[in-house]
C-alpha positions in Angstrom: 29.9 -32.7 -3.6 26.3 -34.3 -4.3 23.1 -32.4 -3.8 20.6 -33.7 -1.8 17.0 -34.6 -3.0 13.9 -34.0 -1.8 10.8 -35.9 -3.1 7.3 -33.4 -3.3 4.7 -35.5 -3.5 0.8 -35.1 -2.9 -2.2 -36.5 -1.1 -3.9 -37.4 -4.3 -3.3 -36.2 -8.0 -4.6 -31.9 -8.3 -3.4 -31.2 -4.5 -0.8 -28.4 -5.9 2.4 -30.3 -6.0 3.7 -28.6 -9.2 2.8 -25.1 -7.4 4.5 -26.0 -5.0 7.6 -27.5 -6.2 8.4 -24.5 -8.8 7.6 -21.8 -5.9 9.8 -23.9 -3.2 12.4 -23.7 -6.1 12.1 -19.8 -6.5 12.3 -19.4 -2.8 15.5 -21.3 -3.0 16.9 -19.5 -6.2 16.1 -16.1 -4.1 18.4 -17.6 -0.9 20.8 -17.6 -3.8 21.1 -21.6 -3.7 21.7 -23.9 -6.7 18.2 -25.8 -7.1 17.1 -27.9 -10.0 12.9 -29.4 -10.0 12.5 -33.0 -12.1 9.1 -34.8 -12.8 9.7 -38.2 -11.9 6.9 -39.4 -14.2 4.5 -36.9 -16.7 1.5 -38.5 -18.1 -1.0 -36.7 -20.3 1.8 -34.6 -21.7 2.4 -35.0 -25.9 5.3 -33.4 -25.9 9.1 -34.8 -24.7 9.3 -32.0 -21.9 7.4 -32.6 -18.9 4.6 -29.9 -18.8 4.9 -29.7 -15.0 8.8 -28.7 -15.8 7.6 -25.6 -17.7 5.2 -24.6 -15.0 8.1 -25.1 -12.4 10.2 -22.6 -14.7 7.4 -20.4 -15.3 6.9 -19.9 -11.2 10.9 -19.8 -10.9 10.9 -17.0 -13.3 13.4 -18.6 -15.6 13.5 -20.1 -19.1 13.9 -23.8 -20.1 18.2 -24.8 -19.3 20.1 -27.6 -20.8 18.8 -30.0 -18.5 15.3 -29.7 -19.5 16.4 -29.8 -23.0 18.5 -32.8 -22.2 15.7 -34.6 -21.3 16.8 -35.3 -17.6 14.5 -33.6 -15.4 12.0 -35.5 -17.8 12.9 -39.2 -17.9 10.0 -40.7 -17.9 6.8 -39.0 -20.2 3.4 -40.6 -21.4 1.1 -39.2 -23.9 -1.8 -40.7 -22.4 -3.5 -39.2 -19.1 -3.6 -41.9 -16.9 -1.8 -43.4 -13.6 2.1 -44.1 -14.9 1.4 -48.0 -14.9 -1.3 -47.6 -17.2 0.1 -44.8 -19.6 3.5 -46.6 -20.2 1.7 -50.2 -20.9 -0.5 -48.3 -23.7 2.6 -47.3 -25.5 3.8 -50.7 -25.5 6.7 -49.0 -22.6 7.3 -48.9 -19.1 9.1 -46.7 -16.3 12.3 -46.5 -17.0 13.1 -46.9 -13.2 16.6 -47.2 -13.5 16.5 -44.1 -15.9 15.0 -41.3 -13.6 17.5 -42.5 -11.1 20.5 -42.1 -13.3 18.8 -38.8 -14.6 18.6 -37.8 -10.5 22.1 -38.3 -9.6 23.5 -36.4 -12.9 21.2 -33.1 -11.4 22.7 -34.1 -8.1 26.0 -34.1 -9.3 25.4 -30.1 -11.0 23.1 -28.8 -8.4 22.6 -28.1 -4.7 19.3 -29.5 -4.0 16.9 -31.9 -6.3 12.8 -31.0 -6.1 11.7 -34.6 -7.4 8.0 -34.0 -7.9 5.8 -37.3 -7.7 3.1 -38.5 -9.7 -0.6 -38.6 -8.2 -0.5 -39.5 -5.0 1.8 -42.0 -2.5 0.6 -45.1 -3.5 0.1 -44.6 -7.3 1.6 -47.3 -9.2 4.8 -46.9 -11.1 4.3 -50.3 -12.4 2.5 -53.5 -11.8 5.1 -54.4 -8.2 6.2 -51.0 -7.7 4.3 -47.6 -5.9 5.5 -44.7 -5.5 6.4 -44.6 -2.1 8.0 -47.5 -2.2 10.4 -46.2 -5.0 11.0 -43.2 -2.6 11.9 -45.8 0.3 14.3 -47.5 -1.6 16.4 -44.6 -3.0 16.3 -43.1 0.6 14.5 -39.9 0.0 12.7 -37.8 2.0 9.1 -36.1 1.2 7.4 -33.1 1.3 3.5 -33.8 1.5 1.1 -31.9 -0.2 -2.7 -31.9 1.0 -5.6 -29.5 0.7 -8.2 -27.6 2.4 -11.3 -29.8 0.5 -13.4 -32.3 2.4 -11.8 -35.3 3.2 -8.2 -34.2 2.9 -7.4 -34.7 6.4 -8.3 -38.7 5.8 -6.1 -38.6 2.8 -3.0 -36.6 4.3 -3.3 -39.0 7.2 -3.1 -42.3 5.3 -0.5 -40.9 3.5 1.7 -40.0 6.8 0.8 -43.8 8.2 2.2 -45.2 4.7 5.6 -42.7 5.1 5.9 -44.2 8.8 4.8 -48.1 7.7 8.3 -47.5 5.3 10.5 -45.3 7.1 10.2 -42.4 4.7 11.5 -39.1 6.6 8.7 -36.5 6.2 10.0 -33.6 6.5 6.5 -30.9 6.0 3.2 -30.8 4.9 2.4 -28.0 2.2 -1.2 -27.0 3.1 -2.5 -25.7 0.0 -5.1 -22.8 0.7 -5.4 -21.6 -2.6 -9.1 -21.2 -3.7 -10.5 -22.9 -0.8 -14.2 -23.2 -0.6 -14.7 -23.1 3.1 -12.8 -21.5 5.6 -13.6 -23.3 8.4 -12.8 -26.4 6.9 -9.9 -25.6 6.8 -9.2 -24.4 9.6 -9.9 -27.1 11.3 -8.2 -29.4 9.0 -4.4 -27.6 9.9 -5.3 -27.6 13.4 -6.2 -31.9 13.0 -3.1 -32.5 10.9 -1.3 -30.7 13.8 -2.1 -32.4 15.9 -2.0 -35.8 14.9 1.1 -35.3 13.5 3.0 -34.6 17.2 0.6 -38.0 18.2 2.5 -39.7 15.4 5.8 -38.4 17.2 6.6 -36.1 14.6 7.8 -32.7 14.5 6.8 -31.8 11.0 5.8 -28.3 10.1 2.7 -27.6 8.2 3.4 -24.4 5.9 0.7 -22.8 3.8 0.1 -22.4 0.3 -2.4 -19.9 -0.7 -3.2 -17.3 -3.4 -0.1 -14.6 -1.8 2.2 -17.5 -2.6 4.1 -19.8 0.1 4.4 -18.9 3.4 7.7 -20.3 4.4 10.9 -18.3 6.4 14.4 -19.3 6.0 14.7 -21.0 8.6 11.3 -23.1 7.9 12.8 -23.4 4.3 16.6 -25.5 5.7 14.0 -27.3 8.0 12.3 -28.6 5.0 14.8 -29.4 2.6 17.9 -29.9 4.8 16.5 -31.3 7.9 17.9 -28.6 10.3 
């Protein structure tokens, strides 16, 4: 049977998806399911292993497994810190497309559920005719958003939601990430906006929260998330 996969990405690069994707992945390891997290693209990162994929196992509580060593949950890695476009054409490279999904459907075909964590935001480029989102369009994913309690997130989460409806991408939450907020009410205000505009949109999306005890997420919250139910 093939696992599903679910695409974390974020409202801009530094939102907490890797936070998020490594404790999503613990919560799932303590329901006792079979989860595996992949870095779709690492830039900035010397090394062949994604540095995000170390994080994830640090927050999972587990050591490096023979798919990290294989190199599968990370296909595509870029010395250079800079959008993927950019980091691949300065090593004479580019994304490997075709390579993190045949690396994706090998996890699927060993694990439960897939944690596919993005690059930047939505709309960072892949290459010079590809985003992001448009990459998860085609391979028929579904996202988990990650925004922040900072000035200006709410414009940024919303664009991002309008650019998951403009190409049919299932959304199923929005990770608010609390952690080290600078002002309370700010953000606040900014679950109680996303709220809302996400039922205007027509969409029943749960916001969960991220903050410095960890993720806030029940059982039931976490199927609804990553199953749909």
């Amino acid at each position: 049977m093939k696992g599903s996969v679910t695409v974390i990405s974020g409202i801009d690069t530094g939102t907490g998806k890797t936070v998020a994707t490594g404790l999503l992945a613990r919560a799932l390891l303590a329901h006792g399911t079979s989860v595996i997290t992949q870095k779709l693209v690492q830039t900035g990162c010397p090394g062949r292993i994604a540095e995000d994929i170390i994080e994830h196992r640090r927050l999972m509580g587990c050591e490096l497994n023979e798919e990290d060593l294989q190199g599968l949950t990370s296909p595509c890695v870029f010395a250079y810190p800079a959008s993927p476009h950019l980091a691949a054409r300065l090593e004479n490279r580019a994304v490997d497309v075709m390579a993190i999904r045949r690396s994706t459907f090998i996890l699927q075909q060993r694990y439960s559920i897939v944690l596919l964590e993005g690059a930047g935001g939505l709309l960072v480029p892949l290459s010079s005719d590809l985003l992001l989102a448009d990459y998860i369009r085609d391979a028929g994913y579904p996202l988990l958003l990650v925004t922040s309690s900072r000035l200006g997130s709410i414009n940024h989460t919303l664009l991002a939601v309008e650019a998951c409806l403009k190409r049919g991408i299932p959304l199923r939450g929005i990770v608010f990430n609390r952690f080290q907020e600078a002002d309370r009410i700010i953000a606040d205000d900014a679950v109680g906006i996303i709220r809302h505009f996400l039922k205007r949109y027509g969409l029943s999306s749960p916001v969960v929260t991220l903050d410095e005890n960890g993720l806030e997420v029940t059982a039931s919250e976490l199927s609804g998330l990553l199953q749909g139910k």
